[in-house]
C-alpha atoms as one frame of an Amber mdcrd trajectory, in Angstrom:
protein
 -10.168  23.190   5.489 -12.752  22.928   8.433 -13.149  25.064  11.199 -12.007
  22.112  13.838  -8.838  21.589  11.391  -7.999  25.369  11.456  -8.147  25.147
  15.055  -5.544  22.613  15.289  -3.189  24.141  12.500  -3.431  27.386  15.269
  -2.860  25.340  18.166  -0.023  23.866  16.555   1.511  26.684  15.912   0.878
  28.311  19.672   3.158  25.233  20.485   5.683  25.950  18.171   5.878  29.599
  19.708   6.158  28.538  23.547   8.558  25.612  22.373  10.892  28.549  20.793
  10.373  31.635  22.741   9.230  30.369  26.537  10.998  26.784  25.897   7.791
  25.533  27.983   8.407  22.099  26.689  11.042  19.821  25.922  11.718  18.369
  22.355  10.510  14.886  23.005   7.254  16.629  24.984   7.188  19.242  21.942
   7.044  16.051  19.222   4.588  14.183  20.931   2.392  16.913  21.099   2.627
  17.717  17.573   1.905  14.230  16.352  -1.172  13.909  18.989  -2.375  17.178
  18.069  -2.027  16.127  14.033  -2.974  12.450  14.267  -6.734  12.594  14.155
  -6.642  15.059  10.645  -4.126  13.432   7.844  -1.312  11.170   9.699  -3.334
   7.388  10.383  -2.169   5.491   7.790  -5.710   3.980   7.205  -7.024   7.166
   6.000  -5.368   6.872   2.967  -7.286   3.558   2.221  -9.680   2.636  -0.331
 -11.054  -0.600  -1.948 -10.388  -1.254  -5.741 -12.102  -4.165  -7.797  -8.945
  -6.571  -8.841 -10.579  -5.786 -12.552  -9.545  -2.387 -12.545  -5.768  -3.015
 -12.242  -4.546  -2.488 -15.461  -2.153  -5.997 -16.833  -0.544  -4.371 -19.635
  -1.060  -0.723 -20.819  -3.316   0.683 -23.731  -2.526  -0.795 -27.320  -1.160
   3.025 -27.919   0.054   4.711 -25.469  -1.650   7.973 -25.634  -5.266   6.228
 -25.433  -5.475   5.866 -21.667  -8.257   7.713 -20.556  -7.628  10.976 -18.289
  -9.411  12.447 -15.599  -8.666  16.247 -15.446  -9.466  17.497 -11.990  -9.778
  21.324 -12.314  -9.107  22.973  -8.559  -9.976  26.254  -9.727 -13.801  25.467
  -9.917 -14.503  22.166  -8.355 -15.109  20.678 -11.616 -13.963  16.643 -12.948
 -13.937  16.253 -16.640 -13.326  12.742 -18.198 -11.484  12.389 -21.460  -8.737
  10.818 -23.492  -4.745  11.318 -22.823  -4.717  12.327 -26.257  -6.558  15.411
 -25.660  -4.187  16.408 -22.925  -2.823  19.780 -24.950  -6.629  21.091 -24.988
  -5.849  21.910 -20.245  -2.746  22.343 -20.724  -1.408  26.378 -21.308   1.797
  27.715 -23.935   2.807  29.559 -20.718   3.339  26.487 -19.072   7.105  24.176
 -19.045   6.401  20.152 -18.661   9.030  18.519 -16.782   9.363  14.896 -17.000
  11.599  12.456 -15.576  14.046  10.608 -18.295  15.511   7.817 -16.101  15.624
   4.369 -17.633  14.606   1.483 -16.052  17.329  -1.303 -15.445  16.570  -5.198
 -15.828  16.873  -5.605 -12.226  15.475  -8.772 -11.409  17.122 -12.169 -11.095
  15.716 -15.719 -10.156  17.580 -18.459  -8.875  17.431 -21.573  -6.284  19.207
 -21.304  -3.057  22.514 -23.060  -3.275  24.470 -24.755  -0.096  27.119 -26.823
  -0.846  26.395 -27.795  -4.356  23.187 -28.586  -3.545  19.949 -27.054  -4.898
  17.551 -25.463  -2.392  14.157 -23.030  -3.131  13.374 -20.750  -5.964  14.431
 -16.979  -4.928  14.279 -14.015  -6.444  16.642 -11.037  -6.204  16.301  -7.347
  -6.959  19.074  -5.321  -7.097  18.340  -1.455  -5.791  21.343   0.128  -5.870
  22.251   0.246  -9.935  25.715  -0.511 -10.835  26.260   2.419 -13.227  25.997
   4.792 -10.238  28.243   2.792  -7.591  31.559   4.393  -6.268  35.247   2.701
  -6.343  34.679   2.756  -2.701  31.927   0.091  -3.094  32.435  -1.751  -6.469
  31.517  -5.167  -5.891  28.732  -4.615  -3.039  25.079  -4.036  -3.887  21.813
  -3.530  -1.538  19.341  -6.453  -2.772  16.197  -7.135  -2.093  16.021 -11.054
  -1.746  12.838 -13.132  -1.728  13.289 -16.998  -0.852  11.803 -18.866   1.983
  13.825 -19.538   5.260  15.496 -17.471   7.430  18.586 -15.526   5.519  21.697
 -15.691   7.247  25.598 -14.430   6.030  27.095 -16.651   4.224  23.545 -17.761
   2.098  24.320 -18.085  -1.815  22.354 -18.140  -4.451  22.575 -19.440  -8.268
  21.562 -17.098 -10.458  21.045 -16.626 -14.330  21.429 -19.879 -15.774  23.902
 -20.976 -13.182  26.198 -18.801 -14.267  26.941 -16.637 -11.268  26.023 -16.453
  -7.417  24.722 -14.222  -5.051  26.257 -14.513  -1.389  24.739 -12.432   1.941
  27.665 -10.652   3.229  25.550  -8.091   5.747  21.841  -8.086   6.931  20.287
  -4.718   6.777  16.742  -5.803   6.948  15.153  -8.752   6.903  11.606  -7.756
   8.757   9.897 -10.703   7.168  11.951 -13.616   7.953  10.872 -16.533   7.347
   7.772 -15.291   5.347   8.850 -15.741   1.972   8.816 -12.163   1.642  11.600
  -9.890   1.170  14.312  -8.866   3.077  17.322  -6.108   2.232  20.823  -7.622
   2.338  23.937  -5.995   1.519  26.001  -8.844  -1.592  28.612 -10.020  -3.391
  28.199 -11.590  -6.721  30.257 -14.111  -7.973  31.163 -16.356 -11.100  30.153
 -19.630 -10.253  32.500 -21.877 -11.758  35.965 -19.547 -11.501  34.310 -17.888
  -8.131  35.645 -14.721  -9.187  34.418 -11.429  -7.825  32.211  -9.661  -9.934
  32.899  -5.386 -10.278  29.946  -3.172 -10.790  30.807  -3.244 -14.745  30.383
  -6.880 -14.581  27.645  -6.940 -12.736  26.203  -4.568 -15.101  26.682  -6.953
 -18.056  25.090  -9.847 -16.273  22.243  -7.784 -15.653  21.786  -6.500 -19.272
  22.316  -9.954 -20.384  19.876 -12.602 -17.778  18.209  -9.596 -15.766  14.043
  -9.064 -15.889  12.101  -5.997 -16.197  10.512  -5.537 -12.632   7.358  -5.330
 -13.204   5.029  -4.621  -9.801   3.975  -7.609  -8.351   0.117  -6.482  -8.811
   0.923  -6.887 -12.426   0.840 -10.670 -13.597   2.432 -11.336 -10.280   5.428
  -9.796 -11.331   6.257 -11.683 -14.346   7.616  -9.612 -17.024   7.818 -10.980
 -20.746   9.402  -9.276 -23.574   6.369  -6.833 -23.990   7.308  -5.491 -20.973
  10.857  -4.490 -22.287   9.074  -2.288 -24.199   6.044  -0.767 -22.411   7.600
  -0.481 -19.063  10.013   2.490 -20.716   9.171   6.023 -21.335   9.618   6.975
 -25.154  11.866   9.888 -23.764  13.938   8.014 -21.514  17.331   8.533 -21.701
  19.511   5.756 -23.098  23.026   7.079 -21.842  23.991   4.401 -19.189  24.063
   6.986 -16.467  20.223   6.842 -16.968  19.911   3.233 -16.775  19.280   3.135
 -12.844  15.695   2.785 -11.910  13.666  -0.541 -10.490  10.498   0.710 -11.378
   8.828   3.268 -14.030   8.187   6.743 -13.594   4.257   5.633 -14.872   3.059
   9.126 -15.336   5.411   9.099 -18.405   4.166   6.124 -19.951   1.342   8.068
 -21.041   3.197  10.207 -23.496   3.980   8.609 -27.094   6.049  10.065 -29.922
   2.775  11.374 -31.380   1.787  13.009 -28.741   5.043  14.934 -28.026   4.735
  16.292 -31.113   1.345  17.651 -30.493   2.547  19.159 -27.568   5.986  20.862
 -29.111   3.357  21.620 -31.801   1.257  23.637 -29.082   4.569  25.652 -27.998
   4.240  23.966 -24.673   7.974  23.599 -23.904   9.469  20.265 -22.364  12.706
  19.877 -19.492  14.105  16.693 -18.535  14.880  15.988 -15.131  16.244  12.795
 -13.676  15.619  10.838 -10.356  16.111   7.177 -10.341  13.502   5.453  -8.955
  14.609   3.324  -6.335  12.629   1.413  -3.491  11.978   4.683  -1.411   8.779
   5.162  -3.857   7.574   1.615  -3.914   8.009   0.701  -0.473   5.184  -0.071
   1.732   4.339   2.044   4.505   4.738   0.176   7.286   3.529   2.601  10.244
   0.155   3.291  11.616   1.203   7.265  11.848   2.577   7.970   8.726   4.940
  10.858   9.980   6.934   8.087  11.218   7.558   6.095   7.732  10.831   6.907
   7.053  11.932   7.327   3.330  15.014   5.796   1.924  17.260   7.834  -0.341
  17.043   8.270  -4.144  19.461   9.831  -6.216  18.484  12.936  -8.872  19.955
  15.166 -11.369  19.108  18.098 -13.315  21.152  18.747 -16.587  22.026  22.950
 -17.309  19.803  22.861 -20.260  16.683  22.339 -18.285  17.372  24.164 -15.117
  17.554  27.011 -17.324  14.114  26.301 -18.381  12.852  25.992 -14.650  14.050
  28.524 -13.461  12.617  30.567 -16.084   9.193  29.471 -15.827   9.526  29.766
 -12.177   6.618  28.323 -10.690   4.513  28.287 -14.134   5.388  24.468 -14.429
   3.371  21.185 -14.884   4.926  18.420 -13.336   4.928  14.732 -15.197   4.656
  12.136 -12.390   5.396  12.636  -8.646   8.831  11.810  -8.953   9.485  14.494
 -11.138   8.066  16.936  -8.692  10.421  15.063  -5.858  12.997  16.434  -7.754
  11.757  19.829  -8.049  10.407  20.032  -4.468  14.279  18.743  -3.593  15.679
  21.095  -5.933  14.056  24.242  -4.130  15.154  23.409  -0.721  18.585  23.137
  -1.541  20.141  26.508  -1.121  23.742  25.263  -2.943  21.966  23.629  -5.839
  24.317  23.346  -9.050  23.252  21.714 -12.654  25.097  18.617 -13.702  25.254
  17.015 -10.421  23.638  14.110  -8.555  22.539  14.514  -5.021  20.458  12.446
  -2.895  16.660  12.789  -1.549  14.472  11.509   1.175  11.671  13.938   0.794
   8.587  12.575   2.174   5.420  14.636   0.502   2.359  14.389   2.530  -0.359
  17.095   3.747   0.978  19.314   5.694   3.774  20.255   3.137   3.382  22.719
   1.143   4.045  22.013  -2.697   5.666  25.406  -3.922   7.194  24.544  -7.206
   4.263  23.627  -9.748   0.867  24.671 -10.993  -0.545  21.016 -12.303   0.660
  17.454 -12.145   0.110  14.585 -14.157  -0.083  11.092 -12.464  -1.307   8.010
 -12.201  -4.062   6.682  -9.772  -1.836   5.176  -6.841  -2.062   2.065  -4.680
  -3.895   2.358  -1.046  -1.774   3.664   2.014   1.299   4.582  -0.764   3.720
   7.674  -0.176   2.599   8.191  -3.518  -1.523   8.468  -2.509   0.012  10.879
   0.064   1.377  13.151  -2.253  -1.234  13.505  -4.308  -3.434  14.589  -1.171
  -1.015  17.122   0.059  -1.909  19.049  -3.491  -5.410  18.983  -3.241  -6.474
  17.191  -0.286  -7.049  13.609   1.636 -10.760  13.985   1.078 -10.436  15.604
  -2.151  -7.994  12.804  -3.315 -10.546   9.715  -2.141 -13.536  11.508  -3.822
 -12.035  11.640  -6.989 -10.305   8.134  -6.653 -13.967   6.715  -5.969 -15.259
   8.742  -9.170 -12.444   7.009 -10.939 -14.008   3.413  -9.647 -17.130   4.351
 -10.309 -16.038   5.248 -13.803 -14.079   2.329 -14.316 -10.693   3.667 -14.870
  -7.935   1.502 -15.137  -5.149   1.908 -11.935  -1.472   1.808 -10.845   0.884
   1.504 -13.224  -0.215   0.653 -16.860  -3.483   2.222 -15.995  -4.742   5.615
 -16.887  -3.870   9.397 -16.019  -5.226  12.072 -13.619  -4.508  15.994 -14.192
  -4.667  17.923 -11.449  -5.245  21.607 -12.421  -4.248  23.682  -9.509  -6.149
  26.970  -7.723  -2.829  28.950  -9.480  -2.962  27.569 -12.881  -2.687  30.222
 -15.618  -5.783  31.008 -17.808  -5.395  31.381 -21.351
């Protein structure tokens, strides 16, 4: 940290102590202050820019998984060391607990035409983001879908879906920023059959999913296309297959990286492993849309942590190494809820950026992130904005492969046990 940052940290804080003790301000003067005082060192979006080569995002991942290349960034003494995922046990410590995240990720997707009156309009596309599996009686038969389809979407809009055999009507708006774009929009649904126009329950729905539903794939891969391949490499090998599991739109990545092989090498190494679970919804995914980034707000994503493995993080305490940023989400979540029981879901909105202080691990292992991404952010509250760019550009320079097939980063933290 620079002398002119530590000067602003102070200041900030001088504020915080006349806004509580003298109440010299009010809380609107108070917030503006802050965010003024802030803007210039982490919160413009654009400083969490960079330019990547379109070669260098990765299309499909590694023939075997544990061949993506790793960058190990070591905090302790400056230092960047470039090797293979496979040689991930030789930084890693048998004091240490890895804690990855074992959701499943649903077939989500659906494509269609617009449909008015039996009449055939536009191709669409539709991605459900609440899963069925986790809906409540309350709310059985409505879902929270992201639609893409040109025109402006209206209630009342259908669309034919999965070989024509069900349809898709717009019961509630909840945000359609893009209009008329093309792009997508968040609507609240109802499914239907389409020739008995029955309602369709969240177990049907379910079914229809498992049986005409695509992997969703990022759109920066292949445009979004998935194939059968994708069925496959777009899971974790550890991912839980109990349907409670089988919730997320998009892949932890960090996880991707670890192959049966390779978890046995680790286990091997008496490195131990917890599962947590937080199913990735469009909170992580979702662009940020605002120039200060304090104001992005984060939409909620549901976790859980089993007995077995809070057992195992609480006895490691701190001495943990987290596998992807949503499974330290979960753990960051976990600590600042006072009430926190095993065995039961709860919701999160945590927004990770620098500025927070990340109190529950020693090393993470991730992916290299898209530009401006919550994700990018997170990353930089560990080690730094600066920090973070200079070791993306290394990775460039380097030719790593990025986003979500692409390779891994290790972050080694100041704390990090030595052997």
């Amino acid at each position: 940290m620079n002398i002119y940052s530590l000067f602003k940290h102070i200041l900030i804080d001088i504020i915080d102590i006349f806004c509580l003790a003298e109440k010299l301000f009010d809380l609107n003067t108070y917030e503006f202050l802050k965010k003024k005082l802030i803007m210039d060192n982490f919160s413009k979006l654009s400083f969490y820019d960079y330019h990547l080569p379109q070669n260098l995002i990765a299309e499909r991942p590694t023939t075997e998984r544990h061949n993506s290349r790793l960058l190990v960034y070591d905090q302790r003494n400056d230092s960047v060391t470039h090797t293979s995922f496979f040689e991930i046990t030789k930084f890693l410590s048998p004091k240490m607990l890895l804690v990855l995240n074992n959701t499943r990720v649903l077939k989500a997707r659906l494509v269609g035409n617009k449909y008015s009156k039996g009449v055939f309009g536009g191709k669409c596309e539709l991605l459900i983001v609440d899963p069925p599996s986790l809906h409540s009686q309350e709310n059985k038969n409505i879902f929270k879908v992201l639609i893409k389809c040109r025109g402006v979407k209206k209630i009342g809009d259908e669309y034919l879906l999965a070989d024509q055999k069900y349809i898709a009507k717009i019961i509630h708006i909840l945000n359609d920023n893009d209009n008329d774009s093309g792009s997508s929009g968040l609507f609240d649904v109802e499914f239907y059959e389409y020739k008995s126009m029955l309602i369709q329950n969240y177990l049907q729905v379910q079914d229809m999913l498992n049986d005409y539903g695509l992997v969703p794939i990022p759109k920066y891969i292949r445009k979004g296309e998935s194939d059968f391949q994708d069925s496959q490499d777009y899971q974790t090998v550890f991912s839980s297959t109990e349907k409670k599991n089988l919730c997320s739109i998009a892949a932890p990545t960090a996880g991707l990286h670890f192959s049966e092989k390779i978890l046995n090498t680790i286990t091997r190494s008496n490195i131990e492993l917890a599962h947590v679970t937080l199913h990735v919804g469009i909170a992580t995914f979702l662009p940020v849309r605002t120039e200060n980034i304090l104001d992005h707000k984060m939409h909620k994503e549901k976790f859980f942590i089993a007995e077995d493995s809070l057992k195992k993080i609480e006895k490691y305490n701190e001495n943990i190494v987290a596998v992807g940023t949503t499974s330290l989400r979960v753990l960051e979540s976990k600590i600042r809820n006072e009430c926190f029981k095993a065995n039961t879901f709860y919701d999160t909105d945590i927004f990770i950026y620098p500025g927070k202080e990340i109190t529950t691990i020693k090393g993470l292992i991730t992916n290299f992130h898209l530009p401006k991404s919550t994700l990018i952010m997170l990353v930089s509250a560990l080690i730094g904005r600066e920090k973070t760019l200079e070791i993306y550009a290394e990775a460039i320079k380097e030719k790593y492969r990025f986003f979500s097939y692409g390779d891994a980063m290790l972050v080694i933290r100041k704390n990090f046990p030595l052997d």
